[in-house]
C-alpha positions as CSV (number, residue, x, y, z in Angstrom):
1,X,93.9,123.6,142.3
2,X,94.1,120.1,141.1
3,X,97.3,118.7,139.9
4,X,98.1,115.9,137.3
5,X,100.7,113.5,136.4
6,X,101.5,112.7,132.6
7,X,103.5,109.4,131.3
8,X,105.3,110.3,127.9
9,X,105.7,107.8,125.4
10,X,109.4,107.8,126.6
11,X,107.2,105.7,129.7
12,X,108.5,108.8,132.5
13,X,106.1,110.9,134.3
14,X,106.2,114.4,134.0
15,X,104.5,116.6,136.8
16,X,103.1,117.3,138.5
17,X,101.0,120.0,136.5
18,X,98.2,121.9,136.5
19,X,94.9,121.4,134.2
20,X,96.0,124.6,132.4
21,X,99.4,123.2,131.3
22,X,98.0,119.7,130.6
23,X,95.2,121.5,128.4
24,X,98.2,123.5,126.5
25,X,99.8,120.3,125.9
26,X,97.0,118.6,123.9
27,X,96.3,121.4,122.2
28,X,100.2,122.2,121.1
29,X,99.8,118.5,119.7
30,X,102.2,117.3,122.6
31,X,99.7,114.9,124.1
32,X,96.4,113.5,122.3
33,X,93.3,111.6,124.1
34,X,95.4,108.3,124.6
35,X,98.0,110.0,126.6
36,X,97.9,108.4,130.4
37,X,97.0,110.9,133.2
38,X,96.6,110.9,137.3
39,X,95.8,113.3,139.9
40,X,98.4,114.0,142.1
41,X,98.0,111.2,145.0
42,X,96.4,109.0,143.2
43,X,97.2,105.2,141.9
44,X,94.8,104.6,139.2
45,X,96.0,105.7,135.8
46,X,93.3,106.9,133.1
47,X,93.5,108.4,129.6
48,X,92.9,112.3,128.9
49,X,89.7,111.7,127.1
50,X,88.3,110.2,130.0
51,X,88.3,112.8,132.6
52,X,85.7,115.6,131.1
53,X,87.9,118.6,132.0
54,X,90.1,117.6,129.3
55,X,87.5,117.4,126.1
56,X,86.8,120.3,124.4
57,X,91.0,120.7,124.2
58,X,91.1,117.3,123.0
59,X,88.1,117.9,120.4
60,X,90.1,120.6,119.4
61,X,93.6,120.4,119.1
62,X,95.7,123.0,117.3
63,X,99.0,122.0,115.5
64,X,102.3,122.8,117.2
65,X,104.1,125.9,115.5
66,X,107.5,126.0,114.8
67,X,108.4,128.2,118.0
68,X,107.2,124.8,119.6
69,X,109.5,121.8,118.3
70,X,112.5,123.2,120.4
71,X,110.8,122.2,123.8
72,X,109.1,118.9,122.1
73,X,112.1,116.6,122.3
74,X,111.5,116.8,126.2
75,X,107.4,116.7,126.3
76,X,105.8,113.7,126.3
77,X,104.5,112.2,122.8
78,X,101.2,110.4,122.3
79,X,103.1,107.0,121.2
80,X,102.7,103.9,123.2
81,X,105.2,100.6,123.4
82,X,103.9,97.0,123.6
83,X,105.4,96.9,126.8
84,X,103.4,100.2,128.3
85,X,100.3,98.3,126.5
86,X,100.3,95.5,127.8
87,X,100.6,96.8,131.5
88,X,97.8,98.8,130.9
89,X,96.1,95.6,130.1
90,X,97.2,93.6,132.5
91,X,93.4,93.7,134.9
92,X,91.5,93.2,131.5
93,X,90.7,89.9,131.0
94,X,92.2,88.6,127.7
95,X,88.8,87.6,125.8
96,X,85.5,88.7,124.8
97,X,82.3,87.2,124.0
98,X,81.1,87.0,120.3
99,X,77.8,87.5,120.9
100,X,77.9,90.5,122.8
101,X,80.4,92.1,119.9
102,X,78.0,91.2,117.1
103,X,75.5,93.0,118.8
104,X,76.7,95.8,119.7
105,X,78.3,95.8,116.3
106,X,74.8,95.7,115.2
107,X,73.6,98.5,117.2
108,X,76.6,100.7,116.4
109,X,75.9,99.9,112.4
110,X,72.0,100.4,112.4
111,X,72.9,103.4,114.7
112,X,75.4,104.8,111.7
113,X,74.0,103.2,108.7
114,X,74.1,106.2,106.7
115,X,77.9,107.4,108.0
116,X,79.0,104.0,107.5
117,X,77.8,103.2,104.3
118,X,79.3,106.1,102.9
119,X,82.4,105.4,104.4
120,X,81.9,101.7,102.7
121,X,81.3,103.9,99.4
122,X,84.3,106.2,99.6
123,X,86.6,103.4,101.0
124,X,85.4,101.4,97.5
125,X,85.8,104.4,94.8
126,X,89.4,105.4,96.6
127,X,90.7,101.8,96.5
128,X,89.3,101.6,92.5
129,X,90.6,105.2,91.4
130,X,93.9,103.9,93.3
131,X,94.0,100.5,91.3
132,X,94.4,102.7,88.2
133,X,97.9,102.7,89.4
134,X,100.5,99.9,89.7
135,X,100.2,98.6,93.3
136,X,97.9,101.7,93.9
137,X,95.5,99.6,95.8
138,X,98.3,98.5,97.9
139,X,99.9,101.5,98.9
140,X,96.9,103.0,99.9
141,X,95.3,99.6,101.6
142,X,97.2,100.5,105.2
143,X,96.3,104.6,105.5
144,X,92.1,104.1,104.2
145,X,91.7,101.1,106.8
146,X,93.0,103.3,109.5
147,X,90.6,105.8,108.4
148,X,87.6,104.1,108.0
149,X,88.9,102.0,111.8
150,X,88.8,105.8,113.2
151,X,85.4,106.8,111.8
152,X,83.8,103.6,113.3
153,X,86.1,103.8,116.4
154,X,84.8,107.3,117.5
155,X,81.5,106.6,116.7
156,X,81.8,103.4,119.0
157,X,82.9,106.2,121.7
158,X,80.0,108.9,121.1
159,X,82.4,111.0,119.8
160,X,81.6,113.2,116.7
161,X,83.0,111.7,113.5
162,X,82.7,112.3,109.5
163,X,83.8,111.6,106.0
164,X,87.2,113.0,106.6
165,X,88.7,111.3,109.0
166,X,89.2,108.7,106.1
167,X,91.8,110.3,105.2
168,X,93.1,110.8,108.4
169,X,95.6,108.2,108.1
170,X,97.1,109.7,105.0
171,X,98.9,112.5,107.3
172,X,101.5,111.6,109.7
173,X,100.2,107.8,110.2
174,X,100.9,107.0,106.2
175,X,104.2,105.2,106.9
176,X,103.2,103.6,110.1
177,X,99.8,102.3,108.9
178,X,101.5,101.2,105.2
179,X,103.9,99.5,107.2
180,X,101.3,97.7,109.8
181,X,99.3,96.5,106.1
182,X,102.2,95.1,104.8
183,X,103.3,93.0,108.2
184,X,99.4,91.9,108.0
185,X,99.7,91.0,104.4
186,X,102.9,88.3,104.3
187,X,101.9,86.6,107.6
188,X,98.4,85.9,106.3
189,X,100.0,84.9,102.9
190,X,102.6,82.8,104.8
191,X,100.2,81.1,106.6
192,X,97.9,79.8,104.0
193,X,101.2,79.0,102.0
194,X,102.2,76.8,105.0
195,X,98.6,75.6,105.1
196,X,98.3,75.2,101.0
197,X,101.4,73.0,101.0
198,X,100.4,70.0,102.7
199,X,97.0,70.1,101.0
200,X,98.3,70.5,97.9
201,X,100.3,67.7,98.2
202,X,97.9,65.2,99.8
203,X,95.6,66.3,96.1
204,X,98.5,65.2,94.1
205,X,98.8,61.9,95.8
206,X,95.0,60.9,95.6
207,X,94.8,62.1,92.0
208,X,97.8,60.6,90.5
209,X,96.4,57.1,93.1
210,X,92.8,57.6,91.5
211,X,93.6,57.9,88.0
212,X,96.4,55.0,87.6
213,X,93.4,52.7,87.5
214,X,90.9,54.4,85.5
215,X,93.0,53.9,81.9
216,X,91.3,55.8,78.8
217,X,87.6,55.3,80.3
218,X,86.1,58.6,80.0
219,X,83.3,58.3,82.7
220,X,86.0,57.1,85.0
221,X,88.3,60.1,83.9
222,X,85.4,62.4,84.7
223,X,84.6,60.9,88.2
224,X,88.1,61.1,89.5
225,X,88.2,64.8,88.4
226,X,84.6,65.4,89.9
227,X,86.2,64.3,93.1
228,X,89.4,65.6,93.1
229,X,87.6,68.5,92.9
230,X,84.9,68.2,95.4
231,X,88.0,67.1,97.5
232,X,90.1,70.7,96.9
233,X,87.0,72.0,97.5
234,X,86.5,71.1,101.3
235,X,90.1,71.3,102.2
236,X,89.5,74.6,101.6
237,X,87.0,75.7,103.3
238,X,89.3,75.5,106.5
239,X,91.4,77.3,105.1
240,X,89.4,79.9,104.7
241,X,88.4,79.6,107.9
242,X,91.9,79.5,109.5
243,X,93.1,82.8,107.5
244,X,90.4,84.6,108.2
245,X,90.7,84.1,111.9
246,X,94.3,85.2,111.6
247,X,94.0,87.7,109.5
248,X,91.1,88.6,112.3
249,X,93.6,88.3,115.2
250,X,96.1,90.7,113.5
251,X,94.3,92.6,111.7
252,X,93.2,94.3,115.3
253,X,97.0,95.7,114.9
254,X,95.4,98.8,112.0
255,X,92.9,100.2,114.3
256,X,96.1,100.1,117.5
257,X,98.2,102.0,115.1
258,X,95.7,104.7,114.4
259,X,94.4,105.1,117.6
260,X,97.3,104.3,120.1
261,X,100.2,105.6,117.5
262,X,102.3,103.3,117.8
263,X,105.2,101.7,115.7
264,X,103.9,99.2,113.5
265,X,106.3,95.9,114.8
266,X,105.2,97.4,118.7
267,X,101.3,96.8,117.5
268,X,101.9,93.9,115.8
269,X,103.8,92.4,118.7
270,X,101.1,93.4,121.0
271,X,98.3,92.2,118.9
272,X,99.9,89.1,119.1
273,X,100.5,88.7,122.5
274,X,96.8,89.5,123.5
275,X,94.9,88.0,120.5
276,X,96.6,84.7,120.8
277,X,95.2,83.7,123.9
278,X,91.6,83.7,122.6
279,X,92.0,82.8,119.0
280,X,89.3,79.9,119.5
281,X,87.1,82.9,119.9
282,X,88.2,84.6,116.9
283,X,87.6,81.2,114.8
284,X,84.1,81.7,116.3
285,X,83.8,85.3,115.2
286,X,85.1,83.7,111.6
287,X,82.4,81.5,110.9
288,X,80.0,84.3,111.9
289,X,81.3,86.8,109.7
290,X,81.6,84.8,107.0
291,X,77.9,83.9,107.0
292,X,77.1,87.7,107.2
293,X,79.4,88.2,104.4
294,X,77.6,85.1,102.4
295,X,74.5,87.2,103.0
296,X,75.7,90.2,101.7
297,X,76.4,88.6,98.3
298,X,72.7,86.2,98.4
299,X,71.2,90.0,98.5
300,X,72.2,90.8,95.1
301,X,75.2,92.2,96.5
302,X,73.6,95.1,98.0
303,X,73.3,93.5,101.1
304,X,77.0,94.2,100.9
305,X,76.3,97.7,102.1
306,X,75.2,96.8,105.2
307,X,77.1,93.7,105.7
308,X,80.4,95.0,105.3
309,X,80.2,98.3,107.7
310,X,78.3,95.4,110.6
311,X,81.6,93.6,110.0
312,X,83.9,96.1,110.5
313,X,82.2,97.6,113.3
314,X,82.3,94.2,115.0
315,X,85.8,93.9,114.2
316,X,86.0,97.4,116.2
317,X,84.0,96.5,119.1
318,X,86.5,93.3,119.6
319,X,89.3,95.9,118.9
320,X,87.8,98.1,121.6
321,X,86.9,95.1,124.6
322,X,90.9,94.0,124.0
323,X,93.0,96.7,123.2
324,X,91.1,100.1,123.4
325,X,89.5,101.5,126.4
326,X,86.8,98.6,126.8
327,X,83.3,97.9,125.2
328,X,80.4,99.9,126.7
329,X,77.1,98.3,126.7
């Protein structure tokens, strides 16, 4: 009989085991999918859900009783650190190709359209229902986008996926996946206040230059406004540009919450680390998603319904190439 060895999310091993007590793990909610597994004598380290032995417990688990949480303190937990991540990426190359992503985020859309459009839907009516309330749309931002990243996510994998894993996230992940959206929130906010600023200022300067000479001429009034405006207007197109590729870059830290489990400053440290060395093909990716998004709204909107899923399945496909279990073609 075969015999495993399991790395909590304290980073020890614990073996070695046998398939049966592995299998009674992920099914007493001590190990999930994610959780990193050998066979006895062997070097490379894989995943549960990678080795079939291991997937109808894992399509299956059943929550841990009561009689259970005395012996969970020293069982391993399904929760990764930046530091364990980022050994397990150390052979992947830090990078992926936009082209590939947008087409496989194409296949995996027209593959799902109907799954994902729904999910578009339901993602829509939650977030206006949750407006309703003060900061509603706020609170709930971090918990639906970890949803709607799992329902893409397992698709992505072939595994089976529906409407409610939306609200996956609303269970034990709320806090961590609240936190995560907030993190996201002030350093994209931060960074086009630090990008406004200078901007902003450089405006001023050309407005309050351009209109000491034009007196009370009305035409000349009107010009300098006409291109003070034209002016705010392409300074802020980068912008644009700039925050969507960060928010981009981070935003990859939701779907590592939800599917890795891990503390929201971990992911977001992680992100970082790994996105940072190919932002210049994230600012790619940016100008293509927003012509996609442009599309979307030159359709009447309802292109919308297809544009938006394609996006976020390309998002996940990027997700999946540098910080999941790597893109299959």
């Amino acid at each position: 009989m075969k015999e495993y060895i399991i790395v909590g999310g304290d980073g020890k091993e614990y073996g070695p085991v046998s398939d049966t007590e592995v299998t009674q793990w992920i099914t007493g909610g001590r190990a999930n999918g994610d959780t990193r597994i050998k066979e006895k004598g062997e070097k490379e380290w894989q995943r549960l859900r990678d080795l079939e032995l291991f997937d109808r417990a894992i399509g299956s688990p059943i929550p841990p009783t009561l009689s259970d949480s005395s012996s969970k303190a020293s069982s391993p937990t399904p929760q990764f650190t930046e530091a364990q991540l980022i050994e397990e990426l150390a052979d992947r190359p830090h990078t992926f190709s936009v082209r590939e992503c947008l087409g496989l985020g194409w296949r995996l859309t027209r593959e799902n359209l109907g799954l994902f459009i729904l999910t578009y839907l339901c993602v829509m009516g939650v977030s206006m229902v949750a407006g309703i309330i003060p900061f509603g749309g706020f609170i709930i931002g971090g918990p639906i986008t970890g949803g709607m990243y799992l329902i893409f996510l397992r698709r992505l994998r072939g595994e089976p996926a529906e409407i409610g894993h939306l609200f996956a996230g609303f269970k034990k992940d709320f806090w961590p996946l609240f936190l995560t959206y907030l993190f996201l929130t002030i350093a994209v906010l931060l960074w086009c206040l630090v990008l406004l600023i200078p901007l902003t200022v450089v405006i001023i300067i050309v407005v309050l230059y351009a209109s000491g000479g034009v007196g009370d001429d009305p035409k000349a009034i009107k010009d300098v406004v006409y291109l003070s405006s034209l002016f705010l207007g392409l300074g802020m197109l980068p912008l644009i540009v700039l925050a969507m590729t960060l928010g981009a870059m981070l935003g990859l830290s939701m779907p590592l919450v939800m599917d890795r489990k891990m503390d929201p400053l971990e992911a977001f440290k992680a992100t970082w680390k790994i996105t940072r060395q190919c932002w210049r093909k994230f600012l790619g990716l940016s100008f293509f998603l927003i012509a996609i998004n442009l599309a979307g709204v030159l359709l009447c909107c309802l292109g919308w319904l297809i544009a938006v899923p394609l996006m976020i399945a390309t998002n996940a496909v990027v997700y999946e190439q540098l910080l999941g279990r790597g893109v299959k073609s």
